[in-house]
N, C-alpha and C positions, 0 to 999 in steps of 0.2 A: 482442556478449555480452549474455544476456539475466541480471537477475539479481530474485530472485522473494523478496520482503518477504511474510509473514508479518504482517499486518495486527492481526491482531483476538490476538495472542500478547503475554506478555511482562509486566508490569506496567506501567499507566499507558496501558496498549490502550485504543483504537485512536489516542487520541490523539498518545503520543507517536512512534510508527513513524511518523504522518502528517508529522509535525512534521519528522520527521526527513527524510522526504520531499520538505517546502518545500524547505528549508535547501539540499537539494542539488540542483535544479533550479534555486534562484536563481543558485548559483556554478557553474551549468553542468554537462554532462555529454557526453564524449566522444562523439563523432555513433554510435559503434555500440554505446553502453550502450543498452539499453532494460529498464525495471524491470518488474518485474511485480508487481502487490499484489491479495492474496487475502485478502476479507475480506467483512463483511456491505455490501450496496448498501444501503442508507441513508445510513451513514457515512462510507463510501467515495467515493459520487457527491456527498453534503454537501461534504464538502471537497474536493474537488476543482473543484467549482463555486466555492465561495468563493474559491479561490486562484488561479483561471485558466486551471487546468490541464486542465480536463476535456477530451478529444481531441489532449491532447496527441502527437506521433508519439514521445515516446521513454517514454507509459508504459502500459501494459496493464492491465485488470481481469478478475480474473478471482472473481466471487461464489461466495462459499460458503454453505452453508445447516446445516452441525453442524460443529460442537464436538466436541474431543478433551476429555477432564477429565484435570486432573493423576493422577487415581487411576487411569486404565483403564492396562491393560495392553499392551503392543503386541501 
């Protein structure tokens, strides 16, 4: 199962998705969950680096370069 975070969304972005991302790699995740997080590289590979995780095999990155704005339309 792959299941795909929303990085740079939300209030308290990028940090707290991140955070939340530790939290569940520390208490494990079932061998065929693999995450996926979409967000700017900077912050993304920042923390990732910092916490170990960078190459890990259960999470994926996938960089994005724009922004939706709460005002735009679908």
């Amino acid at each position: 199962m792959r299941i795909g975070l929303d990085i740079m969304g939300g209030d308290f972005a990028p940090q707290s998705p991140l955070e939340g991302v530790r939290l569940v790699m520390q208490q494990g995740l079932a061998e065929e969950v693999v995450l996926v997080l979409f967000g700017d590289k900077g912050p993304l590979d920042a923390f990732l680096s910092d916490h170990n995780l960078a190459g890990h095999p259960q999470i994926e990155v996938v960089y994005t370069t724009q922004v939706i704005d709460m005002a735009e339309s679908p």
